[in-house]
N, C-alpha and C positions, 0 to 999 in steps of 0.2 A: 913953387910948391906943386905946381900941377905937373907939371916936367918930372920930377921926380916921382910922381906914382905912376908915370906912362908903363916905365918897364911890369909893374906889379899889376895892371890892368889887363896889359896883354900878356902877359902870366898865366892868369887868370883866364883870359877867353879861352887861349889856346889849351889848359888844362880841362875846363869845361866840353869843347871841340871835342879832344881826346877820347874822353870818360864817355860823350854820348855815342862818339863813333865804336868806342868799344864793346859799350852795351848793346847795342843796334847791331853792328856786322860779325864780333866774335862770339857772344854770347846769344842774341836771339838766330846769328845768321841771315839776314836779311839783305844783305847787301849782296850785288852781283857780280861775283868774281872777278877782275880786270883781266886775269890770266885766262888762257881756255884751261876747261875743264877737262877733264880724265873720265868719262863714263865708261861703265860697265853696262856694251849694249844687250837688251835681251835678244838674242838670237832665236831666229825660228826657225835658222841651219839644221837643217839634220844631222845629229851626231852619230849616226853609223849607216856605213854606206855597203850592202852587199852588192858584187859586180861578178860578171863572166868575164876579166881579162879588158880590152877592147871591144867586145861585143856587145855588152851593157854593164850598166850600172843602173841602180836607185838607189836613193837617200832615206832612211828611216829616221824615224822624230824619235829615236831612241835605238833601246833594246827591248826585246822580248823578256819582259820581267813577268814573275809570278810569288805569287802568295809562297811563303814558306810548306812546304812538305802539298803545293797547290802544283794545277795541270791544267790551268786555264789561263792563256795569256792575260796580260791587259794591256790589249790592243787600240785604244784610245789611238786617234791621229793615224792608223793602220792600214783604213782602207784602201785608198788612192795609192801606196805601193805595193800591199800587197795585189791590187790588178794588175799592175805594172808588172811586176815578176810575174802572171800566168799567163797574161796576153804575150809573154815574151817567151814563156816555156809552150805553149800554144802553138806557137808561129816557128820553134825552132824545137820540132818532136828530138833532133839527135842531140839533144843538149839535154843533161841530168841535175838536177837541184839534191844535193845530200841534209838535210835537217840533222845537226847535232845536237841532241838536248844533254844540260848537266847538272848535276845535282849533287849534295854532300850525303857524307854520313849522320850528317845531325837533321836529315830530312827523313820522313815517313813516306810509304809509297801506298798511296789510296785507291789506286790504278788497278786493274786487268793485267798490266806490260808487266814484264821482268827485272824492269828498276824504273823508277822515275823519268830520268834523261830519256827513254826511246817516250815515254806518256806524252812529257810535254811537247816532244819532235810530234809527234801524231796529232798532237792537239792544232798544231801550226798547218802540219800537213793537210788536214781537213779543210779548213778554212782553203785552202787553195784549191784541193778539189771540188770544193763546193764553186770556186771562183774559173771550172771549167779545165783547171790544169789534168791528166792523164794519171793515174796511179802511177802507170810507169815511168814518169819520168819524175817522181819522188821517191827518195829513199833516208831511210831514217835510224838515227844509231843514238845507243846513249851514253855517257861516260859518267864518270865520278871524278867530281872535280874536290879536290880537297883545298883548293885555295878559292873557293867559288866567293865572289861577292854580295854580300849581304847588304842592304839599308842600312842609315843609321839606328832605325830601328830595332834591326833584327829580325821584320817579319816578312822580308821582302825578298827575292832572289833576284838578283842584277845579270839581264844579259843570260837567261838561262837555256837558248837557245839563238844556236850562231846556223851561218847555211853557207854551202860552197858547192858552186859547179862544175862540172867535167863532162867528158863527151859520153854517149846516151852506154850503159853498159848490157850487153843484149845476155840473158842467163840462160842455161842448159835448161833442155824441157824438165819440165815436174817429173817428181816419182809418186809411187804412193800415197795416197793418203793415213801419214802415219807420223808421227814422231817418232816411232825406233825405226830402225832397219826393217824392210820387210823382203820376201823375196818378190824379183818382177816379174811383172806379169808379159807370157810371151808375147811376141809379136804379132805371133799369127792367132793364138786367142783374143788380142785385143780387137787386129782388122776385122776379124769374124763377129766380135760381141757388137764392135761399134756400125756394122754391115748390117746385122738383126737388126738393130733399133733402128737404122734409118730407114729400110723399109717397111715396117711400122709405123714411120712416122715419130719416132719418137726423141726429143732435141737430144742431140750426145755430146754437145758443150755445155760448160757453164755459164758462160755469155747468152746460147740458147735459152737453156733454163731459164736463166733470169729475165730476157726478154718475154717468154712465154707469162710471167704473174703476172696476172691484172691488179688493177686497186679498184673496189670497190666502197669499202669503206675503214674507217680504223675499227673497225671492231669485227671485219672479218680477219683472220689470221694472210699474210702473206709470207712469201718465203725472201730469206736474203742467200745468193748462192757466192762461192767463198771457190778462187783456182787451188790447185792440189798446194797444200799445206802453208796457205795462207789464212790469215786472219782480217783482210781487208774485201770487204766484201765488193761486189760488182754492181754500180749503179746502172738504172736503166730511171728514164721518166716517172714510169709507174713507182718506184721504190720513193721518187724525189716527193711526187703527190703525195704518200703513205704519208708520210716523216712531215710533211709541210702539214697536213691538216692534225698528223696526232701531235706537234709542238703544239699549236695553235691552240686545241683540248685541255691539255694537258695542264697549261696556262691559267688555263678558265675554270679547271673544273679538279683542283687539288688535292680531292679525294681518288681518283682516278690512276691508274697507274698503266704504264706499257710493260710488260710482258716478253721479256727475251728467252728464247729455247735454244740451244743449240745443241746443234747431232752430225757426228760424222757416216765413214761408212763402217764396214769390219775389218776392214785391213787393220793389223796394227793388237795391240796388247791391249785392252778392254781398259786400263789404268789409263794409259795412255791417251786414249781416243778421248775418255769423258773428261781429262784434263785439256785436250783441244778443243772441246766442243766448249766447255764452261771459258776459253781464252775467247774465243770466234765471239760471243756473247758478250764477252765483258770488252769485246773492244768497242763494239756496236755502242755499249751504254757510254764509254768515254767520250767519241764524239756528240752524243747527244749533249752529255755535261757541257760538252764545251761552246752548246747551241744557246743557253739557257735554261734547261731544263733540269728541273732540281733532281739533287740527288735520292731521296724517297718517294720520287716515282716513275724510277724505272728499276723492275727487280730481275733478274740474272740467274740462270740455269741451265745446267748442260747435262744431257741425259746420253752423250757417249752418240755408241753405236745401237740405240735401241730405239722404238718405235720407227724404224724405216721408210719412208715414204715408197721408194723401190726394194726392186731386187738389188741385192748386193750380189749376185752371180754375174753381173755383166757389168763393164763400166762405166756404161750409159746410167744401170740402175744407180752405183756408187757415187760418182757424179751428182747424180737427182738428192742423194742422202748426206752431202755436206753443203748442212743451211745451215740459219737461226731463222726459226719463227718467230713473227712481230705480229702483236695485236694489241689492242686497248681494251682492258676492265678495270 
């Protein structure tokens, strides 16, 4: 009798077995794999790598993403190569960094610049100037990307600024100060005006110039000087002190606002000039934005060719007459 339920017993255990091993490893999962596993590692690889060829490379934790119709990166995980790339354009002046920024048509442009794509290249650029790299060995352009990628969102721009180097490219001296054509100024009236002022005493670079401001404080006015029909102004110490203690204010004290003016000289169609000067200004405010500094306290004006600080008869004076003035009230 017992002999014949042996098979029905172990039946039974073995059904039992079964059912708990089943509940236990397939349904709660608790049991530990016999096989190896398949992980999906997280990687802390940098997925994009900009290089010079052979001469260098660095690894970014990404791309240069930005806010929908936005011009400020987010640079999160950015610092330690964005050093990398200036201590390397630093160290090698005949090498040129190009910043391509892009952007679609279904983006707004909030910017100063002429389309988005050069804004958010500027926004990039800065942070590297700030990090000691040369103006001139940046340069920046911007494209319309019609296939540009987006978040799954939708509110995010992937990758909206790419960078690639080449050797350093040297450009024909400046003309006028002027957006249209104007006619040039001779040779020998030049040697002559810029011969006055230096026996005078008086600086006939724009380099000069701007070494000459002092910083006293943000609430005296300084000047920012700007090379012939550029918008990138020329840093010296005293401008970095300006700008480090009026962020710092500016921060603290949110009723407060900085004050941008900008003036060219009279070269040039009177339209023209006060559309350069109101650019010269609004590039100024971009980089701030891209400091932290909010957008409703810094406000933006450009008055041409008018109130002069020089003569505009000599090119020393003209020189002296394309700023922007910066102050804090």
């Amino acid at each position: 009798m017992f002999t014949n339920k042996t098979p029905w017993i172990v039946l039974l255990v073995l059904w039992m077995a079964g059912s708990t091993w089943w509940h236990v490893c397939k349904i709660k999962q608790l049991c530990a794999d016999d096989a190896p596993s398949t992980t999906v590692a997280t990687s802390s690889a940098p997925v994009f790598t900009l290089s010079d060829g052979a001469r260098f490379s660095v690894g970014l934790p990404g791309t240069f993403n930005f806010a929908k119709s936005g011009v400020t990166p987010n640079m999160a995980g950015f610092d330690a190569p964005l050093d990398s790339i200036a201590t390397y354009l630093q160290n090698n002046p005949d090498r040129q960094l190009t910043l391509t920024g892009y952007y679609s048509a279904a983006e707004t442009n909030p910017s100063s610049f002429s389309n988005l794509g050069i804004a958010r290249a500027e926004a990039v650029k800065e942070m590297l100037i700030q990090r000691g790299v040369p103006a001139a060995s940046l340069l920046t352009a911007g494209v319309e990307k019609a296939d540009i990628a987006f978040s799954a969102a939708g509110d995010s721009v992937i990758a909206g600024v790419n960078g690639s180097f080449a050797a350093m490219v040297i450009t024909a001296p400046a003309q006028p100060d002027s957006l249209a054509s104007t006619s040039a100024i001779s040779a020998s009236a030049a040697s002559t005006s810029v011969a006055s002022a230096s026996s005078a005493g008086t600086p006939v670079t724009e380099e000069a110039l701007a070494k000459a401001e002092k910083f006293e404080s943000v609430f005296k006015p300084i000047d920012l000087y700007f090379k012939t029909n550029s918008s990138d102004y020329i840093r010296t110490d005293e401008t970095k002190k300006f700008f480090k203690e009026a962020i710092a204010y500016l921060r603290k004290n949110k009723d407060k606002s900085l004050i941008l003016t900008g003036y060219t000289d009279n070269v040039g169609p009177d339209a023209a000039n006060l559309a350069l000067s109101k650019k010269r200004a609004g590039s100024v405010k971009t980089r701030l934005l891209s400091q932290g500094v909010g957008a409703s306290q810094v406000k933006v004006d450009g008055k041409g060719e008018a109130d002069p600080k020089a003569s505009n008869d000599t090119e020393s004076g003209r020189k002296a007459n394309r700023r922007v003035t910066v102050v804090v009230q």
